[in-house]
MDAnalysis code that builds the backbone (N, CA, C; Angstrom):
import MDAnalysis as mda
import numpy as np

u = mda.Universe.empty(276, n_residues=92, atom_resindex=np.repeat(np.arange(92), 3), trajectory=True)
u.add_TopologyAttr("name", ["N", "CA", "C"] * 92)
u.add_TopologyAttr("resid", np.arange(1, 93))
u.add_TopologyAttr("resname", ["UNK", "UNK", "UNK", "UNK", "UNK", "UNK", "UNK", "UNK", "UNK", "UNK", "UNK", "UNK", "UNK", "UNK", "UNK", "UNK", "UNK", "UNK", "UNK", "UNK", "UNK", "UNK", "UNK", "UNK", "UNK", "UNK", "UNK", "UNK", "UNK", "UNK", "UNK", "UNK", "UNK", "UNK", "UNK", "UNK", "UNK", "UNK", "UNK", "UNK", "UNK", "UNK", "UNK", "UNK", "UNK", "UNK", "UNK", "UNK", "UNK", "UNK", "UNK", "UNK", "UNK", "UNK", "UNK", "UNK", "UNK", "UNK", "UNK", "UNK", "UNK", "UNK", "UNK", "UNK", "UNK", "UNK", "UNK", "UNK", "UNK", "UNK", "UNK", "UNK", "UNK", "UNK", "UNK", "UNK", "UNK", "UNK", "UNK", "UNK", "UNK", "UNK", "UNK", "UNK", "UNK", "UNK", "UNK", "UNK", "UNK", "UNK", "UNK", "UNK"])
u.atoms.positions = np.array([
    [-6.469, -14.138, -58.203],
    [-6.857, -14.242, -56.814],
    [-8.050, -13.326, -56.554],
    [-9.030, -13.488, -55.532],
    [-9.810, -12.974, -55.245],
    [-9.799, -11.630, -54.515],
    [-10.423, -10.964, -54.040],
    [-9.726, -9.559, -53.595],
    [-10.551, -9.908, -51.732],
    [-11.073, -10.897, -51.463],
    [-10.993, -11.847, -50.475],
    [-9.435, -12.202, -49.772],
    [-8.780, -12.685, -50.827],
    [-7.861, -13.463, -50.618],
    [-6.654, -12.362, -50.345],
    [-6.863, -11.414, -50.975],
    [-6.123, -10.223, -50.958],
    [-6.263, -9.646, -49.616],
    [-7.327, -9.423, -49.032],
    [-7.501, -8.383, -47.776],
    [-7.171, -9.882, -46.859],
    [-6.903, -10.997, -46.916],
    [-6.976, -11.686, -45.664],
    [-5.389, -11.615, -45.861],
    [-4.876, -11.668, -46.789],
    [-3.144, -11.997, -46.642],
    [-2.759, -10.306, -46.502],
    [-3.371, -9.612, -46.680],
    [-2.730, -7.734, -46.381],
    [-3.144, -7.981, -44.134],
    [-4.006, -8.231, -44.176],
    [-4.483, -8.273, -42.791],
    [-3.105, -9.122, -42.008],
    [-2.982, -10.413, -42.833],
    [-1.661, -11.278, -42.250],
    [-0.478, -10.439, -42.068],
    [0.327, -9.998, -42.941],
    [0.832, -8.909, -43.416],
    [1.109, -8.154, -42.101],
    [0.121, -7.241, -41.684],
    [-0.136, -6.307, -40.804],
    [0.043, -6.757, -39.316],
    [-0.901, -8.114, -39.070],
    [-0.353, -8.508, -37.427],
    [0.522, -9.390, -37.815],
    [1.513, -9.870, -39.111],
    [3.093, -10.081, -38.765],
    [3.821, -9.023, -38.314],
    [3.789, -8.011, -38.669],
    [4.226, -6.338, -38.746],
    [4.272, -6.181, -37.501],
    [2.987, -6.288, -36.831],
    [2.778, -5.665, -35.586],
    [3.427, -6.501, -34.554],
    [2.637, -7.783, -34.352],
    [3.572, -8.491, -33.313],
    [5.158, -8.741, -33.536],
    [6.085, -8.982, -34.686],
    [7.374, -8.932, -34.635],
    [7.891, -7.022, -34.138],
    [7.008, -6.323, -34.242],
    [7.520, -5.024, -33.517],
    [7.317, -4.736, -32.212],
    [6.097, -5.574, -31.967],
    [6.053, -5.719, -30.163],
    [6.751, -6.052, -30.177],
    [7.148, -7.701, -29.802],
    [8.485, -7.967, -29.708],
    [9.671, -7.905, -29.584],
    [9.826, -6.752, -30.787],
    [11.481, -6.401, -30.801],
    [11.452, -4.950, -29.878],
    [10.284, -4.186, -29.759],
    [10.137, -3.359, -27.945],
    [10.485, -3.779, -27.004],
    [9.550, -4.690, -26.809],
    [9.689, -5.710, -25.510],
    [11.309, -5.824, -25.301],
    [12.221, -6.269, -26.828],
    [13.028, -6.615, -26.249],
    [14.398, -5.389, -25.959],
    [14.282, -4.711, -26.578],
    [15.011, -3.419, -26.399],
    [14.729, -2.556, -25.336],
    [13.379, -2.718, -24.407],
    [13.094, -2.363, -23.539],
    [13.537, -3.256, -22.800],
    [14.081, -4.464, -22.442],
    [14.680, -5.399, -21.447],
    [15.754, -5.302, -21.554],
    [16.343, -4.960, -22.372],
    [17.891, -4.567, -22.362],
    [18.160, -3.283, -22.006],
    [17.118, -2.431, -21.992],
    [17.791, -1.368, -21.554],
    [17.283, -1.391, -20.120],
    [16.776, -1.996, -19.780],
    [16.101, -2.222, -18.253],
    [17.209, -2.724, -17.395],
    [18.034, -3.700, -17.922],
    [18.642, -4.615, -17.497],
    [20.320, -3.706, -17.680],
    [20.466, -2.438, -18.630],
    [21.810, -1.692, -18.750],
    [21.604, -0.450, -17.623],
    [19.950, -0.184, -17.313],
    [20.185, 0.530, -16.310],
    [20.077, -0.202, -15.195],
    [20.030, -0.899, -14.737],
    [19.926, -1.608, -13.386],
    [21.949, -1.763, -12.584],
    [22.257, -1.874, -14.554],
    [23.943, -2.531, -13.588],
    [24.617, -1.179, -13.569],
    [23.432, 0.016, -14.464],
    [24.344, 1.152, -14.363],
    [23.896, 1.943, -12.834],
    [23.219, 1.671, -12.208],
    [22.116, 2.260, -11.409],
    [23.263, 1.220, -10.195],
    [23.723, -0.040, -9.931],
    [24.523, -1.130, -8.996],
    [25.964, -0.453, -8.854],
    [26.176, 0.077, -10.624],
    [27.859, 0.272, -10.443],
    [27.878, 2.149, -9.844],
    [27.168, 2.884, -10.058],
    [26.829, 4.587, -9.768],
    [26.424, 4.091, -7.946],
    [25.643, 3.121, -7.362],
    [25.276, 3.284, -5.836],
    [25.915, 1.525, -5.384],
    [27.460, 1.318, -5.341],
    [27.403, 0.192, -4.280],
    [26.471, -0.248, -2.768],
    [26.392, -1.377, -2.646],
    [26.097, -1.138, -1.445],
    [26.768, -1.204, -0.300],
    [27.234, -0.713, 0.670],
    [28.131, -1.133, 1.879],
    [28.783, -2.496, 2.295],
    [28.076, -3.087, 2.093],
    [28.419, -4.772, 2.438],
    [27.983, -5.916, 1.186],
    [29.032, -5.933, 0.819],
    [28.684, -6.847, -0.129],
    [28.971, -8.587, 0.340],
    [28.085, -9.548, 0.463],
    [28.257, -10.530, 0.932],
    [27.377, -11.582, -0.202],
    [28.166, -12.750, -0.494],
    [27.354, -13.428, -1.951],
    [26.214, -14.157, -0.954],
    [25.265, -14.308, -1.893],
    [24.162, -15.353, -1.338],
    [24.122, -16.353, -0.706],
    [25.395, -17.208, -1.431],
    [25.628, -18.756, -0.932],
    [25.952, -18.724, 0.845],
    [27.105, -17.750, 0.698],
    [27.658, -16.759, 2.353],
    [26.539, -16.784, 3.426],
    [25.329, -15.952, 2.696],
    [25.044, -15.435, 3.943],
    [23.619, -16.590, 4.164],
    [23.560, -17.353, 2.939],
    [22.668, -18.785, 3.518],
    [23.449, -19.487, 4.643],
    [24.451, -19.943, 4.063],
    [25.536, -21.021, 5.020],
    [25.679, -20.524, 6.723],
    [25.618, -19.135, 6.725],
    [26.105, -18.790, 7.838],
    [24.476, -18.162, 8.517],
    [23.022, -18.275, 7.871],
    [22.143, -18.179, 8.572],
    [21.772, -19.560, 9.173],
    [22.011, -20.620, 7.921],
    [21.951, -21.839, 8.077],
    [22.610, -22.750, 9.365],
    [24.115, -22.161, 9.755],
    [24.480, -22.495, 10.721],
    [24.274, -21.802, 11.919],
    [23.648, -21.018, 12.001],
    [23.407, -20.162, 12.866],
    [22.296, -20.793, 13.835],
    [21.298, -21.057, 12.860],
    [19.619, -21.495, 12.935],
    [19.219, -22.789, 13.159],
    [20.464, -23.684, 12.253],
    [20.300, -25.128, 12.926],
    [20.989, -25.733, 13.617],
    [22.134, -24.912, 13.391],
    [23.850, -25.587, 14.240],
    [23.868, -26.975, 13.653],
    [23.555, -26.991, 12.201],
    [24.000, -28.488, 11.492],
    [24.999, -28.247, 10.488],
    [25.946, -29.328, 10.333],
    [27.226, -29.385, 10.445],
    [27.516, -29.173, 8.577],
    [28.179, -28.509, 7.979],
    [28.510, -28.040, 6.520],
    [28.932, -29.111, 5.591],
    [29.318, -30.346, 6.821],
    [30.498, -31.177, 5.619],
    [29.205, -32.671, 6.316],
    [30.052, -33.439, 4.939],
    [29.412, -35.043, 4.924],
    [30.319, -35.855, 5.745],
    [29.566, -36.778, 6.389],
    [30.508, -37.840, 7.142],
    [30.714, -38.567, 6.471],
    [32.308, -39.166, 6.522],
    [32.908, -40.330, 5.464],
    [32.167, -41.084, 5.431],
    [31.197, -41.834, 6.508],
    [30.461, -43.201, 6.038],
    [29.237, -42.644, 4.332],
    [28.382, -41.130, 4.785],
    [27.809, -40.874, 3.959],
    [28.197, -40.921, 2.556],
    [29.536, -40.598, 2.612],
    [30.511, -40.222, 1.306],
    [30.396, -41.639, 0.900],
    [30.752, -42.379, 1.375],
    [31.645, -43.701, 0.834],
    [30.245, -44.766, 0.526],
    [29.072, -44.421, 1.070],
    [27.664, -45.170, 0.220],
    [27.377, -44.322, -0.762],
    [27.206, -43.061, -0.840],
    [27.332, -42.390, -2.106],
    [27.752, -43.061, -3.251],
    [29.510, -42.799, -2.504],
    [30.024, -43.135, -4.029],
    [29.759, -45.136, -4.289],
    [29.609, -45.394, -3.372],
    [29.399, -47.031, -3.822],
    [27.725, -47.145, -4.458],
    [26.684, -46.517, -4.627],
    [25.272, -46.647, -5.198],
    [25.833, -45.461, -6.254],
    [26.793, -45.035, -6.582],
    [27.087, -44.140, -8.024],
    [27.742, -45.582, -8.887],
    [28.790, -45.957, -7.741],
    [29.149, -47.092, -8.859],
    [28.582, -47.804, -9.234],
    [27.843, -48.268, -8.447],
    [27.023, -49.376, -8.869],
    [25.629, -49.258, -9.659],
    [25.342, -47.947, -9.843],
    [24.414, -47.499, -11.197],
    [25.148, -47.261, -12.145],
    [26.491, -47.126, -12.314],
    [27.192, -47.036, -13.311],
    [27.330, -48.138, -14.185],
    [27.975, -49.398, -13.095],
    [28.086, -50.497, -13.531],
    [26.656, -51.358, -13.993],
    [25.976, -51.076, -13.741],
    [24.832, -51.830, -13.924],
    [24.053, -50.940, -15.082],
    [24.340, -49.902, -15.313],
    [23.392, -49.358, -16.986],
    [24.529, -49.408, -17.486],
    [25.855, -49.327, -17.627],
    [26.789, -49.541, -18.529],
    [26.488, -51.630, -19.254],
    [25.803, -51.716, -18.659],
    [26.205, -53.421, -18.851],
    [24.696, -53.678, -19.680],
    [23.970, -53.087, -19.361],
    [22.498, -52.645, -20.090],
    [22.445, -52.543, -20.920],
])
């Protein structure tokens, strides 16, 4: 082999080296980012804990006064254009 061929595969070599060690920073630094965050949640609760879905639904009704649930007629075309894509690519 040429000593060409040599310095281009030592060079390869080197930014394999390098970028698989960024990398594995990057990722040991996200894990520990992510072990202090739940250690940093579980050391300071916050006062009120309320889930997301909660406090959409209840800004949601607040803001539009529109109603949480489906009306049976909605339900019952639903499920009749489910069946009937069912039945019709099953037969396909």
């Amino acid at each position: 082999m040429s000593t060409q061929m040599n310095d281009q595969l030592l060079e390869a070599g080197v930014l394999l080296a390098v970028g698989m060690s960024v990398v594995f920073a990057f990722l040991i630094l996200l894990i520990g980012g992510i072990h202090t965050i739940a250690w940093f949640c579980r050391k300071f609760p916050s006062d009120e804990i309320t889930p997301y879905a909660t406090q959409n639904r209840a800004a949601q009704n607040i803001n539009n006064k529109s109603p949480t649930s489906v009306s049976p007629q909605v339900a019952a075309a639903i499920t009749a254009a489910v069946h009937t894509h069912r039945q019709t690519t099953l037969k396909s």
